[in-house]
C-alpha positions in Angstrom: -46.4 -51.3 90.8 -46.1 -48.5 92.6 -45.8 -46.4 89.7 -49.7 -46.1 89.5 -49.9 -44.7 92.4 -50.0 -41.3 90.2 -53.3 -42.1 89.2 -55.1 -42.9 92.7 -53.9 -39.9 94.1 -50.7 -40.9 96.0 -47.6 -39.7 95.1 -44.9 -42.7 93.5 -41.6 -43.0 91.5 -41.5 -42.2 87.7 -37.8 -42.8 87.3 -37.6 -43.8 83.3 -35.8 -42.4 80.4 -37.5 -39.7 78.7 -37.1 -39.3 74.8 -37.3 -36.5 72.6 -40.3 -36.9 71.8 -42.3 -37.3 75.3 -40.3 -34.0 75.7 -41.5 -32.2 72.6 -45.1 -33.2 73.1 -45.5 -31.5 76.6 -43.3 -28.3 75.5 -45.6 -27.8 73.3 -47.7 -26.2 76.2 -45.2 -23.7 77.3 -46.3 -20.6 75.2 -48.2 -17.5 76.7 -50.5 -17.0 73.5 -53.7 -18.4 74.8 -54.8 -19.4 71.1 -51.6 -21.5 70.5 -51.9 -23.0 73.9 -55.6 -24.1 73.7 -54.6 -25.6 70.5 -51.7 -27.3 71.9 -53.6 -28.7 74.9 -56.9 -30.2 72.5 -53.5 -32.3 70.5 -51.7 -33.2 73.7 -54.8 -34.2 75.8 -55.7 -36.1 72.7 -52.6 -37.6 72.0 -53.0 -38.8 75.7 -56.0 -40.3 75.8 -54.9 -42.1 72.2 -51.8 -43.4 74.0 -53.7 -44.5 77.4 -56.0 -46.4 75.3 -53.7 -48.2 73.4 -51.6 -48.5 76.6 -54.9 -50.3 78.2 -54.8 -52.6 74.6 -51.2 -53.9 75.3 -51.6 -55.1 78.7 -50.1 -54.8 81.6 -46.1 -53.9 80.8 -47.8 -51.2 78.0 -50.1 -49.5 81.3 -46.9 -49.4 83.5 -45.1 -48.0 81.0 -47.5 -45.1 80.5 -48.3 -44.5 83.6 -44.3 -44.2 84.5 -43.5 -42.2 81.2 -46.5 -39.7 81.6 -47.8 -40.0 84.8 -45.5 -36.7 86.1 -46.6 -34.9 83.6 -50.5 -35.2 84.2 -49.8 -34.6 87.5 -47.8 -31.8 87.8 -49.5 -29.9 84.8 -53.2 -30.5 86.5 -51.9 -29.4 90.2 -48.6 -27.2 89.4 -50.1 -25.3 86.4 -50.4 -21.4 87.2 -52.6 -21.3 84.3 -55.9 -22.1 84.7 -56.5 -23.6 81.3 -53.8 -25.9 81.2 -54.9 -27.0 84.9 -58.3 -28.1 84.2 -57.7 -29.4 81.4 -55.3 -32.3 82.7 -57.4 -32.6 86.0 -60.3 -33.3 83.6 -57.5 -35.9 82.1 -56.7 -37.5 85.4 -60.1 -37.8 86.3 -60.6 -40.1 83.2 -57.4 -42.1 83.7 -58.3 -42.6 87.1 -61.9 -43.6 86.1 -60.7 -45.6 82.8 -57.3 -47.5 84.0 -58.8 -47.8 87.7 -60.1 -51.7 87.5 -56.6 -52.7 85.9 -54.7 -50.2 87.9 -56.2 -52.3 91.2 -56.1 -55.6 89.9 -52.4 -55.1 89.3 -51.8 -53.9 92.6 -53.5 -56.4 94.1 -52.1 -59.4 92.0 -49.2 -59.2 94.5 -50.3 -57.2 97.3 -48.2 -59.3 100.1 -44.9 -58.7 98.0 -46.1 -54.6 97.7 -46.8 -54.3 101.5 -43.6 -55.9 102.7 -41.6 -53.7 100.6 -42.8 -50.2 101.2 -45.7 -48.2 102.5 -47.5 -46.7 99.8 -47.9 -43.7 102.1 -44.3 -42.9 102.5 -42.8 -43.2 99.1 -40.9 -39.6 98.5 -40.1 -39.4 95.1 -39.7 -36.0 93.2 -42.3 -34.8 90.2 -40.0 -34.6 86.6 -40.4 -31.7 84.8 -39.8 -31.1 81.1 -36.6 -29.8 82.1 -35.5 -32.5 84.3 -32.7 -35.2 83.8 -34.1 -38.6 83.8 -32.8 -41.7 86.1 -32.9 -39.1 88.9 -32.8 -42.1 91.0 -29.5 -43.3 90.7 -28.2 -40.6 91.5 -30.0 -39.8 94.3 -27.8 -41.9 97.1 -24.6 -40.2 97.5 -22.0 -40.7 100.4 -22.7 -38.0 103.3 -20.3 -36.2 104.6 -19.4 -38.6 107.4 -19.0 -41.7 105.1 -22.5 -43.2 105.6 -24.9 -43.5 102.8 -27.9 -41.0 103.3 -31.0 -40.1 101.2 -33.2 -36.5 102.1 -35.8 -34.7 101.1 -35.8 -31.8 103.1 -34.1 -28.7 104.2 -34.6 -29.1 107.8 -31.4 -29.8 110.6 -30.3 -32.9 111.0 -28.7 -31.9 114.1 -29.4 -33.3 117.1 -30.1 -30.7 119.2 -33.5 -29.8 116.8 -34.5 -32.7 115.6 -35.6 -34.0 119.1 -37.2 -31.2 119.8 -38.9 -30.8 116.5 -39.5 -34.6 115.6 -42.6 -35.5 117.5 -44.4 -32.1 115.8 -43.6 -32.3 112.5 -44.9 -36.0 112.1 -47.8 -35.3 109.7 -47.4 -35.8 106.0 -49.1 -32.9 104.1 -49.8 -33.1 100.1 -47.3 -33.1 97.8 -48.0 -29.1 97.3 -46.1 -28.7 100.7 -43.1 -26.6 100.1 -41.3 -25.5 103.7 -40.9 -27.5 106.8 -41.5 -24.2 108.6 -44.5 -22.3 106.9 -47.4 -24.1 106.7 -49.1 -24.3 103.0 -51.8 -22.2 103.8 -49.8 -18.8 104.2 -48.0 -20.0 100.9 -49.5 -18.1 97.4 -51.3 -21.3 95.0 -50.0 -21.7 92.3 -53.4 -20.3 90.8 -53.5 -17.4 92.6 -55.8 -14.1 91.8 -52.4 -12.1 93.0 -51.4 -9.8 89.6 -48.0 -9.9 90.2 -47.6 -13.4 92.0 -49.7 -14.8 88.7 -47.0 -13.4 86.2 -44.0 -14.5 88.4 -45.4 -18.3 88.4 -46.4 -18.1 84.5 -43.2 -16.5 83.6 -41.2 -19.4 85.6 -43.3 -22.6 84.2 -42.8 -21.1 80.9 -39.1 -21.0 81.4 -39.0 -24.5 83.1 -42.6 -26.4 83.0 -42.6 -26.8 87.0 -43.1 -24.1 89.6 -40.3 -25.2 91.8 -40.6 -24.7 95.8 -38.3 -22.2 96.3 -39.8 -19.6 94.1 -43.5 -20.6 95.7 -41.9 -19.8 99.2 -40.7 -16.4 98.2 -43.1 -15.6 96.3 -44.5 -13.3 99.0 -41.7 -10.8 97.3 -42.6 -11.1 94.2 -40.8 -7.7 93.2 -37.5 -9.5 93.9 -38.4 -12.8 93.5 -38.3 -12.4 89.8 -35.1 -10.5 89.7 -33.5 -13.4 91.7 -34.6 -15.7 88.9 -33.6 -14.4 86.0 -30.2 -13.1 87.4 -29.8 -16.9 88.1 -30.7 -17.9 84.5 -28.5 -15.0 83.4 -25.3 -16.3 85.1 -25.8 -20.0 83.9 -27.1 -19.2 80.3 -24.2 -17.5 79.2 -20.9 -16.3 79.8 -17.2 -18.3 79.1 -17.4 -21.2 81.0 -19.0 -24.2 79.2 -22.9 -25.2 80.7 -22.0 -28.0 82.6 -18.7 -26.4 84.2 -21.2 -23.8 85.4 -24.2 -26.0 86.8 -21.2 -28.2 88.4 -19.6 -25.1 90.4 -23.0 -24.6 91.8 -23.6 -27.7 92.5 -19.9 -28.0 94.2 -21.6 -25.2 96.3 -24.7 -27.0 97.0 -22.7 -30.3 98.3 -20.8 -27.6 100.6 -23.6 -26.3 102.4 -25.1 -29.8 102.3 -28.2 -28.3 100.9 -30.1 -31.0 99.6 -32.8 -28.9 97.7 -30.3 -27.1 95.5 -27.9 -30.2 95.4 -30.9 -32.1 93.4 -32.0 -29.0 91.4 -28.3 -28.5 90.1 -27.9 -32.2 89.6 -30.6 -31.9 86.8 -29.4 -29.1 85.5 -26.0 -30.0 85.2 -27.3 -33.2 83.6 -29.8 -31.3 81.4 -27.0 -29.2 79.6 -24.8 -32.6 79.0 -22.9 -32.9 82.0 -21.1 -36.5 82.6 -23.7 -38.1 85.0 -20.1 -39.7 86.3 -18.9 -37.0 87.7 -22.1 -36.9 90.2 -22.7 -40.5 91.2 -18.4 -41.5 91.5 -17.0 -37.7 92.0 -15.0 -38.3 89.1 -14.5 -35.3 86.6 -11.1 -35.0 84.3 -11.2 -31.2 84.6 -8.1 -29.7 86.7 -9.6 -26.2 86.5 -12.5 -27.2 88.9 -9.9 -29.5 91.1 -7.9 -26.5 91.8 -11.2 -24.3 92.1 -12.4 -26.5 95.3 -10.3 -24.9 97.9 -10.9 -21.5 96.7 -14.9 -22.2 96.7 -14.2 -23.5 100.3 -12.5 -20.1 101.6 -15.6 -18.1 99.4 -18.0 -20.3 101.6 -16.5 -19.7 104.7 -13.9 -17.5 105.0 -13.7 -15.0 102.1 -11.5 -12.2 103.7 -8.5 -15.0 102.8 -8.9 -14.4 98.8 -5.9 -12.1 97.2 -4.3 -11.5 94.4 -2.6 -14.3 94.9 -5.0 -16.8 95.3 -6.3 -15.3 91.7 -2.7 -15.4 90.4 -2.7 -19.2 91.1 -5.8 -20.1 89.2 -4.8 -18.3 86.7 -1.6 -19.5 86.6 -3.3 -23.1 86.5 -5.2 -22.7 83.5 -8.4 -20.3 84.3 -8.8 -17.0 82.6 -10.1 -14.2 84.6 -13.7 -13.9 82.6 -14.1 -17.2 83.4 -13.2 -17.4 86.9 -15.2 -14.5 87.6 -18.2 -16.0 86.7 -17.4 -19.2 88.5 -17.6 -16.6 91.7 -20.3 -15.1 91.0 -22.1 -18.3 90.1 -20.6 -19.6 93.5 -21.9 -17.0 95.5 -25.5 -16.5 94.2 -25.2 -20.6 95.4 -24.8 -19.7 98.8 -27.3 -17.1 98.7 -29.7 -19.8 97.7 -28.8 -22.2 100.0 -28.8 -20.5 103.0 -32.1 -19.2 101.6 -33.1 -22.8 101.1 -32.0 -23.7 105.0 -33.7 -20.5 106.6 -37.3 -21.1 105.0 -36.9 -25.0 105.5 -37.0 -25.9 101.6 -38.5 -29.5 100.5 -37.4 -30.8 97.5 -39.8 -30.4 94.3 -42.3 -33.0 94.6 -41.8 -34.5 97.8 -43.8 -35.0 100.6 -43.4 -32.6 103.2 -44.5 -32.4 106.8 -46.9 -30.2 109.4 -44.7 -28.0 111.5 -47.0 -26.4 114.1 -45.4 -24.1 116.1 -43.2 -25.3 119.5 -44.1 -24.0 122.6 -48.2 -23.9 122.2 -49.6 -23.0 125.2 -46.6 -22.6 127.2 -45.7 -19.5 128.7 -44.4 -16.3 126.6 -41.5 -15.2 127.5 -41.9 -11.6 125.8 -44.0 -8.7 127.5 -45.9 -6.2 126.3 -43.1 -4.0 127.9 -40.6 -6.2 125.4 -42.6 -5.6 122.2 -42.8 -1.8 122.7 -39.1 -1.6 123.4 -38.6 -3.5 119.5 -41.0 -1.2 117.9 -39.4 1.8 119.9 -35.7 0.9 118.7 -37.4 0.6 115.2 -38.3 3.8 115.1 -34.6 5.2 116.5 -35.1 4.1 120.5 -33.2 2.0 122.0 -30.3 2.1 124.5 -27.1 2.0 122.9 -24.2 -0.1 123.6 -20.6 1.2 125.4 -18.1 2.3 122.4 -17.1 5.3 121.2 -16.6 3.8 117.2 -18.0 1.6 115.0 -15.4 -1.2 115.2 -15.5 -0.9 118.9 -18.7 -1.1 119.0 -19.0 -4.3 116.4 -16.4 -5.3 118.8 -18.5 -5.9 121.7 -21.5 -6.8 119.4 -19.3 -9.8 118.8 -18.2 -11.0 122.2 -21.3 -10.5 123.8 -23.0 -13.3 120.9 -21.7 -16.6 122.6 -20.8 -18.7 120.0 -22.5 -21.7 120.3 -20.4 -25.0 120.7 -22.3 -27.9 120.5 -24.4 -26.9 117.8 -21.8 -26.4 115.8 -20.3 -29.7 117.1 -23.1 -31.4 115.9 -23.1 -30.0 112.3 -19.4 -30.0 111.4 -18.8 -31.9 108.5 -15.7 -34.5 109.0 -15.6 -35.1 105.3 -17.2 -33.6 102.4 -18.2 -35.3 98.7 -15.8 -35.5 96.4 -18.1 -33.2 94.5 -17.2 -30.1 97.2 -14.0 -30.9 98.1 -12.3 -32.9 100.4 -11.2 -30.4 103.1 -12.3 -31.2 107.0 -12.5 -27.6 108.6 -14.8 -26.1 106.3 -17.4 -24.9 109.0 -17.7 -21.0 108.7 -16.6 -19.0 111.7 -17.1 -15.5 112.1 -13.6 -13.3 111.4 -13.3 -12.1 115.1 -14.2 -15.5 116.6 -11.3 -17.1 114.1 -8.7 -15.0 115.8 -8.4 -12.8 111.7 -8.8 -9.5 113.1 -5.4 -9.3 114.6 -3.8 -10.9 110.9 -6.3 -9.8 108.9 -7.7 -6.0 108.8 -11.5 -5.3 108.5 -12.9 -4.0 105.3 -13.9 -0.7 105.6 -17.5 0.0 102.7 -15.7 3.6 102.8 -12.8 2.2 101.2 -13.8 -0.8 98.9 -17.9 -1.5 98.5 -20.2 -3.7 96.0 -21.6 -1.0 94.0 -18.7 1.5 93.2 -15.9 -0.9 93.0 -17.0 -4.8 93.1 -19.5 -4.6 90.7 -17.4 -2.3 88.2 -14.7 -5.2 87.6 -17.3 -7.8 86.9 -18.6 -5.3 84.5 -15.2 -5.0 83.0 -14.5 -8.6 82.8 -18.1 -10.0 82.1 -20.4 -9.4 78.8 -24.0 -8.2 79.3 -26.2 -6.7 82.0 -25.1 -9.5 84.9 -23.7 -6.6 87.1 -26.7 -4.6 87.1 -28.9 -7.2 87.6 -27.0 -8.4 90.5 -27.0 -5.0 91.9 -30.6 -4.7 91.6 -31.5 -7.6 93.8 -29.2 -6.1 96.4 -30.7 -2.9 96.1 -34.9 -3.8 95.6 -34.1 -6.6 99.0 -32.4 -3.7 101.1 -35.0 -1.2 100.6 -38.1 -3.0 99.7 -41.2 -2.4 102.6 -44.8 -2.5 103.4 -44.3 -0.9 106.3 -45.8 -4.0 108.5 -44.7 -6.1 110.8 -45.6 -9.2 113.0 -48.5 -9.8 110.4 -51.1 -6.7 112.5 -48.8 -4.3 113.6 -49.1 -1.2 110.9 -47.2 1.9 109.4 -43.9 0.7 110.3 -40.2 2.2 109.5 -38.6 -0.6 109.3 -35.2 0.8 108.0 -33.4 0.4 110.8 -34.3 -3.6 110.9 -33.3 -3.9 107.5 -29.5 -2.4 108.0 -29.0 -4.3 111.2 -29.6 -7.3 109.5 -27.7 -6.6 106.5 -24.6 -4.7 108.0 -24.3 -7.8 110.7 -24.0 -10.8 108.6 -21.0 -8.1 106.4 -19.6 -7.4 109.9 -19.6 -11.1 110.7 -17.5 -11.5 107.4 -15.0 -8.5 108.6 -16.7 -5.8 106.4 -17.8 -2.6 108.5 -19.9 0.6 107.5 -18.3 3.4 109.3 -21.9 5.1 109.3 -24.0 1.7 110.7 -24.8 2.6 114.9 -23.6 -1.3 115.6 -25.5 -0.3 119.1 -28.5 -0.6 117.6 -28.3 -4.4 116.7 -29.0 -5.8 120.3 -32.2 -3.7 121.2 -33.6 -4.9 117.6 -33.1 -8.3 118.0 -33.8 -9.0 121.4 -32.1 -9.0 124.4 -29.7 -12.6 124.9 -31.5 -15.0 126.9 -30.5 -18.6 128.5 -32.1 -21.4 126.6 -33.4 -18.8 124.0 -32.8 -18.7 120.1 -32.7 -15.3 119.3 -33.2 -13.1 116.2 -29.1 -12.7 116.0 -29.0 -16.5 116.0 -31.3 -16.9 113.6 -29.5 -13.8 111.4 -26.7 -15.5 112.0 -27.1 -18.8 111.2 -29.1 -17.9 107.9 -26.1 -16.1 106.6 -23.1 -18.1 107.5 -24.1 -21.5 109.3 -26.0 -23.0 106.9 -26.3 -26.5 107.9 -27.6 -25.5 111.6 -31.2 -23.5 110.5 -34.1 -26.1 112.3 -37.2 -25.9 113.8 -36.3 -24.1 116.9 -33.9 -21.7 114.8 -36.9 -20.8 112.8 -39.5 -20.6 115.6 -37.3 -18.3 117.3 -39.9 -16.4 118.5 -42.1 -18.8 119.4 -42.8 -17.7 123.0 -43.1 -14.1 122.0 -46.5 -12.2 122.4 -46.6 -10.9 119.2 -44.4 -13.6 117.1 -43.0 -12.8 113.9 -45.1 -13.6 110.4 -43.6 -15.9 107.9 -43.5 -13.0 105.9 -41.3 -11.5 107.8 -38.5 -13.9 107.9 -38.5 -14.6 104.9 -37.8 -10.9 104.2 -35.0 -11.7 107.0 -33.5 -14.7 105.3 -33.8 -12.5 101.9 -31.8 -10.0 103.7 -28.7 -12.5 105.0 -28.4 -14.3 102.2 -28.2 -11.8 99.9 -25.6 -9.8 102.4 -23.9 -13.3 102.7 -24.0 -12.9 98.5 -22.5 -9.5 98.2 -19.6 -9.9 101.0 -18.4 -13.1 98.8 -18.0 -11.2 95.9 -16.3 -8.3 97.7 -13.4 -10.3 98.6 -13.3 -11.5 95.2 -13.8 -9.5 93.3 -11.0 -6.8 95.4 -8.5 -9.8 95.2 -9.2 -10.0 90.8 -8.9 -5.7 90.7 -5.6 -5.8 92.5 -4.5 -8.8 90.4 -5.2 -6.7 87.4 -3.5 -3.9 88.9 -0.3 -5.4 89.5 -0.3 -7.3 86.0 -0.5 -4.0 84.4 2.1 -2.3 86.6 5.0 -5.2 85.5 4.2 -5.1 81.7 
């Protein structure tokens, strides 16, 4: 019964089959020629109403049935729809249903209204909206064993972690509309879906065209919109085509999804890997027959978390087991664009698609700020090339004591090591990323010097040379347009801004927390931009930090980081910052890899 809950406003569960021909109806509507759209929305909202009436002839099994089948699809289309015509147009439709189907909608609830009220609160159902795109009998799928053996169900992107969701619970109790999309930035300071904003408008057309939904994590970052894009379509790139079959693709990201525990891209990848006819086995029991992705499991572990351990003859083995070199290089660089996105996903608080999410006012209100005047100036004065610097007379020495004077924290990551993953990731225990000097590498392992081996005159010339099309220069120009790209503002007022400097600290600390080092970065620069270390106090680093290699551990009071600072950060902002982890988190992964694959080439050519 709760299924027409659709129709009076309340979000509910749709979970039915879909056939082809539900499909093909509502495709129809995905075209950017206005004239073929307006006559594609006079047939479907006809063909609705057709169907609604005859649904209202056949009683009460033929309105449930409707209403599960279609209701989705009315919804999302009349409050999802970045274009305008589309969007009145099924608001105008829901208005009727709501006015036509409301007298049997309500005697149907009500025919067993003890039974309804004993099961569930209408007001907490969390379901997910389908798309056209979308695998049906989501729900089945949906409970999976966690990673400590219990059986858990989320919606959210937020930290489960104890030490965050105490803090964080009793604030983020309200339930918002179902067009919330972070747990951390409030809906207002998130672009509409029918926005006035040129390029905004074109990014959320272009994207329902593509899928039929605006999903969440394009509406969060859709403050960049001149990267935004670019992340998108690099995405559909890598998972469109290439050697590896479509559901070996979708099933490598979503091995990486189940590894960071990101729940957001676990259930995106789920449909996807569904969508392109994946074995819906192989997600709800682990099983899958296919020994290539068996053996690839520990190799996606060590790209997750420890990437400096890939050589030639880690690539050699693969190989050796059945993979060609075309195809495991795109199961990298699918793999790592996955951990971009997740640790996106965790440092903007992602809810899943649909759901319900939750208000999360800012901790600390009214309590004292902790960051002067004096403070504020010092930031904007290291900004701008100020700053004291830090004892060392090189780089590495330098990135050295960067390193030890960032006390690792213990209990939090306590609290959010996994003791077992899915059989979907991989069933390895010690999977929880530490940084190379605090694992004790740097006296087996040397750093990686960008002098000697970088992304964009090495890495990205051998997936050129072993993968058709333009992926390499795509991927290069989301690194390059989220390095540079700037308004020149910060904290939301503050104006005319170099924020350069920001920008490479950011970027060259999450690659020196991977090993890699830039001979020409001033390490000494990192702790006067992000704050000076204080008891009790998530800093910037932290954050930084977390975002690009601890992705399970990104909460409330990782976000709000600056929450007792005079002049706070603006959602903006850190979203920029997350941009700027992830993607560094992206491009160190594929170093590694794609250094370990050149040398294996090397030394196959030298013995024939």
């Amino acid at each position: 019964k709760l299924q027409f809950l659709y129709f009076i406003g309340v979000m509910g569960d749709a979970d039915v089959s879909e056939d082809g021909a539900e499909r093909n109806l509502y495709k129809r509507l995905l075209t950017a020629d206005c004239n073929k759209r307006e006559e594609a929305i006079t047939d479907v909202i006809g063909s609705l109403k057709n169907l609604a009436s005859s649904a209202l002839r056949g009683g009460n099994e033929a309105i449930m049935m409707f209403v599960a089948v279609h209701g989705p699809y009315i919804v999302t289309n009349a409050r999802q729809c970045p274009f305008e015509d589309i969007s009145v147009a099924f608001s105008d439709l829901l208005a009727w249903a709501k006015k036509t189907c409301m007298l049997e909608i309500e005697a149907m609830l009500d025919e067993d209204e003890d039974d309804a009220s004993s099961d569930v609160d209408r007001d907490d159902v969390l379901v997910s909206h389908h798309s056209l795109h979308k695998y049906p009998k989501r729900e089945s799928r949906r409970k999976r064993s966690s990673v400590d053996g219990s059986d858990t169900e989320s919606v959210s992107e937020g930290n489960t972690s104890s030490h965050s969701s105490n803090e964080s619970k009793g604030r983020s109790a309200q339930l918002l509309s179902s067009t919330s999309c972070s747990m951390f930035i409030s809906p207002a300071e998130i672009e509409p879906v029918l926005t006035e904003h040129h390029e905004i408008k074109y990014l959320y057309q272009q994207v329902f065209l593509k899928e039929g939904e605006v999903p969440n994590w394009l509406r969060v970052l859709s403050c960049k919109p001149e990267v935004t894009l670019k992340i998108y379509r690099t995405l559909d790139t890598m998972t469109s085509i290439g050697p590896l079959p479509p559901p070996s693709r979708w099933y490598i990201a979503l091995m990486v999804a189940s590894l960071c525990r990101s729940e957001y891209w676990i259930n995106r990848c789920e449909n996807a890997f569904c969508r392109v006819g994946g074995s819906e086995d192989w997600i709800t029991n682990g099983v899958h027959e296919d020994p290539k992705l068996a053996a690839f499991a520990p190799f996606n572990i060590n790209l997750a978390t420890a990437p400096w351990l890939i050589t030639p003859e880690t690539i050699r083995d693969l190989v050796d087991g059945g993979w060609t070199l075309p195809e495991l290089v795109q199961a990298v660089v699918i793999a790592s664009q996955m951990l971009s996105l997740c640790s996106i996903a965790k440092g903007v608080g992602l809810i899943c698609d649909g759901a319900k999410g939750y208000k999360c006012e800012m901790p600390g209100v009214g309590m004292k700020h902790c960051q002067s005047s004096e403070e504020l100036t010092d930031m904007l004065d290291a900004l701008n090339g100020g700053g004291d610097p830090l004892p060392g007379t090189t780089p590495l020495e330098t990135f050295h004591k960067l390193v030890e004077d960032d006390v690792y924290d213990e209990g939090n990551a306590a609290s959010c090591e996994p003791e077992r993953l899915t059989s979907i990731s991989g069933n390895h225990a010690n999977t929880m990323f530490q940084g190379f000097r605090e694992r004790g590498t740097s006296k087996t392992h040397s750093y990686l010097r960008l002098s000697e081996y970088n992304w964009r005159d090495d890495s990205c010339c051998v997936v050129e040379q072993l993968l058709s099309g333009d992926l390499a220069s795509q991927m290069d120009n989301v690194f390059s347009t989220v390095a540079t790209m700037t308004d020149n503002d910060m904290f939301g007022s503050v104006h005319g801004i170099d924020t350069t400097r920001l920008r490479r600290m950011v970027w060259y600390y999450v690659h020196g927390l991977y090993g890699i080092v830039a001979d020409d970065m001033d390490y000494s620069s990192i702790n006067s931009l992000v704050g000076i270390k204080k008891a009790g106090i998530v800093t910037l680093k932290k954050f930084i930090k977390y975002v690009g290699c601890l992705t399970g551990s990104v909460g409330m009071l990782e976000y709000h980081f600056d929450h007792r600072y005079t002049q706070p950060f603006s959602s903006k902002d850190k979203v920029h910052i997350t941009l700027l982890a992830a993607e560094a988190r992206m491009q160190a992964a594929l170093i590694y890899s794609m250094r370990a694959s050149a040398k294996y080439l090397a030394s196959k050519s030298q013995k024939s």
